[in-house]
N, C-alpha and C positions, 0 to 999 in steps of 0.2 A: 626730309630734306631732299633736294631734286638731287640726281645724278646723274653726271657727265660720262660717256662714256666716248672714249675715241677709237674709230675701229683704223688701222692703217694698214695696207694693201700692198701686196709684191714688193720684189725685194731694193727696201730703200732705205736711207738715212734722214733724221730730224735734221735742219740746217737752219737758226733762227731768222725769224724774221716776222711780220706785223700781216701775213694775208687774211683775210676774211671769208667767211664761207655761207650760205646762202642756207635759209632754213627750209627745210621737208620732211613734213608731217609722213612718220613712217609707223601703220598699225601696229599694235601688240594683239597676242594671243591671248584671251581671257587667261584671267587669272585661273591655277588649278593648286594641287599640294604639293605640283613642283615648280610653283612660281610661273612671274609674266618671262614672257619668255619674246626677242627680240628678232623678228625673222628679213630675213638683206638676200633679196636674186640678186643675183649681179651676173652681168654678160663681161665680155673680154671686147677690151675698147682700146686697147695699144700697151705701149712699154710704159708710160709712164704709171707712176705710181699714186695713188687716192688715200682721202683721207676722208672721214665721215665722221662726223659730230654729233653724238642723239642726246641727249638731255630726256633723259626718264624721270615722270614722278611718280613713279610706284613708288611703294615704300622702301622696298630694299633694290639691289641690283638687280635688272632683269638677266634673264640667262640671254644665251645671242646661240642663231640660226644662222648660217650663212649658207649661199649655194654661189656655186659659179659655172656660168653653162651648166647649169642644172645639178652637176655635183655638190655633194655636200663637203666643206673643206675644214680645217679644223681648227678652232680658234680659243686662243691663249691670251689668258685676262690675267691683266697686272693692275695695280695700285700705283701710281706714279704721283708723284711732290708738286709738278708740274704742270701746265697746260699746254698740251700738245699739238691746238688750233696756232699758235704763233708757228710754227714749224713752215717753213717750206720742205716737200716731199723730195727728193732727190735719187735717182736711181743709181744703182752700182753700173759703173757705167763698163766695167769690163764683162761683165755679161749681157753686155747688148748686144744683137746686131749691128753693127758699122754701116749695114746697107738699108736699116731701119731709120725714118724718118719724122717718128713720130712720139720721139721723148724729149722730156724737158733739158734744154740747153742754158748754162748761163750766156747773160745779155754781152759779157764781155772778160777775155781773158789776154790777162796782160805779166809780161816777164820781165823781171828787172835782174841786171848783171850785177852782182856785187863784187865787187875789187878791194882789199885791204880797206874790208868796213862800208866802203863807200860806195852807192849808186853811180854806174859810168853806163848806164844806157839800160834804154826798157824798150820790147818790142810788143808792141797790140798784136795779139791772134786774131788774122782776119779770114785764114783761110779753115771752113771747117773741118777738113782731115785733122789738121794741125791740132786744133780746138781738143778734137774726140782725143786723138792721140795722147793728149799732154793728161787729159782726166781718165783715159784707159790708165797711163804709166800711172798717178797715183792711185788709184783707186786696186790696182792688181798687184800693190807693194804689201805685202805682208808687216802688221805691227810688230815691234818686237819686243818681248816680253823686259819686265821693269827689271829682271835680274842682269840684264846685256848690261856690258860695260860701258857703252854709251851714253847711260843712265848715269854714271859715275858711282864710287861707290863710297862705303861712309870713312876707308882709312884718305882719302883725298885721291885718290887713282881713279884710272879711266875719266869717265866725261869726253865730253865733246870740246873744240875750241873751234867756234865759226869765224871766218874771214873773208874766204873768197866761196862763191856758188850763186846761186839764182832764188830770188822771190816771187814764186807763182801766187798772181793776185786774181783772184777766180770771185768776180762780180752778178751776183744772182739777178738783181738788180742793180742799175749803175745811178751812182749821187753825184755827177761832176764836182757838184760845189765841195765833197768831202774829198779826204785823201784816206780813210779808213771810216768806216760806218756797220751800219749791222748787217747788211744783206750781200755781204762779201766774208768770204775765207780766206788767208795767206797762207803759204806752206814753203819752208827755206829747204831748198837741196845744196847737197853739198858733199864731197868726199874727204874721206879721212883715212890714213893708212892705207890705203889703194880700195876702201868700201866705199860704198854710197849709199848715203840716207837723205831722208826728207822729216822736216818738221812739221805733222799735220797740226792744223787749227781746231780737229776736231778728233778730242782724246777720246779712248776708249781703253775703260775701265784703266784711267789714270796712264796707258801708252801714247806716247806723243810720237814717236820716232818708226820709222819705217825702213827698211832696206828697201833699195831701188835699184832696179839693172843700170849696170853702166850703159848701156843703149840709151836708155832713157835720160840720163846725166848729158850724153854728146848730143843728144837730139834739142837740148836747153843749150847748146855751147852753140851749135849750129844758128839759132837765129842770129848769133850776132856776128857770124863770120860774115867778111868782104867776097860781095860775090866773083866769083874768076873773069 
């Protein structure tokens, strides 16, 4: 049976979505008594993140090579459920340069005020400080573990009660005709007892909630103040 093997590059996040990727016949090393073995040069082409697809049909899993700028780097093979070609590659975008200009940005970020439940205005990010900024503040918020009271617990205590805060709607690719679709993530900020959290779209290992500086919370309040 052939095997799929997906190699993915610097440090990035899966975010779904439908792209396709272009096929290249990449040699194997004869077969020996330690198997075919999978060899990848790779040069350094920017911040963003790569994804590689190889379809083996040896018999078993090939072993994998890799080098970058000519080092050898070290790589860690999983078994996943999954298909990892639907992914859009996304970088952590607080360990970028700010002055770097050459990683993947979504097509469109947009903020909606929520007031007692209710949408009372949404600002489009048009300017790209604004843009990097709003995905540095989630991106450098720490999860917080399922035991936080935020989480709520099983005698009926703590939890969360959302009202008023902001819906950061973060469009990979934009579907005008949709108002939610697959190539977008939301994320609710919001405070409570004088903290501030965000509800990410994308859990990790079942954490959905993050702590987020109050800077970050006013810099969401600011778009919708009346300018002086």
């Amino acid at each position: 049976m052939p095997c799929v093997m997906t190699i993915l590059m610097a440090a990035t996040r899966r975010i779904t979505s439908s792209s396709m990727f272009p096929a290249v016949e990449i040699p194997l090393t004869p077969a020996s008594i330690f198997g075919t073995t999978v060899k990848l040069e790779l040069e350094e082409t920017g911040n963003d993140g790569t994804l590689f697809s190889i379809l083996s049909t040896a018999e078993n899993a090939p072993n994998l090579k890799i080098t970058l700028g000519g080092e050898r780097i070290p790589c860690y093979v999983d078994t996943v459920d999954f298909n990892p070609t639907v992914y859009y590659i996304v970088p952590q975008y607080d360990e970028l340069d700010p002055d770097a200009a050459d990683f993947f940005v979504p097509e469109r970020i947009s903020v909606v005020q929520i007031v007692g439940n209710s949408n009372v205005g949404v600002a489009e990010i048009q300017e790209d400080d604004v843009a990097f900024d709003i995905l540095v503040g989630i991106d450098s918020a720490p999860y917080l573990d399922l035991e936080h009271d935020i989480y709520g617990k099983p005698d009926g205590t703590g939890g969360y009660d959302f009202k008023d805060g902001f819906e950061i709607r973060i469009e990979y690719q934009t579907h005008d005709e949709l108002l939610s679709h697959a190539d977008m993530i939301t994320c609710l900020a919001f405070e409570q007892d004088g903290s501030y959290y965000l509800i990410d779209d994308r859990p990790d290992n079942g954490r959905t909630f993050r702590q987020i500086d109050e800077s970050f919370y006013h810099e969401l309040e600011s778009l919708f103040e009346e300018p002086s």
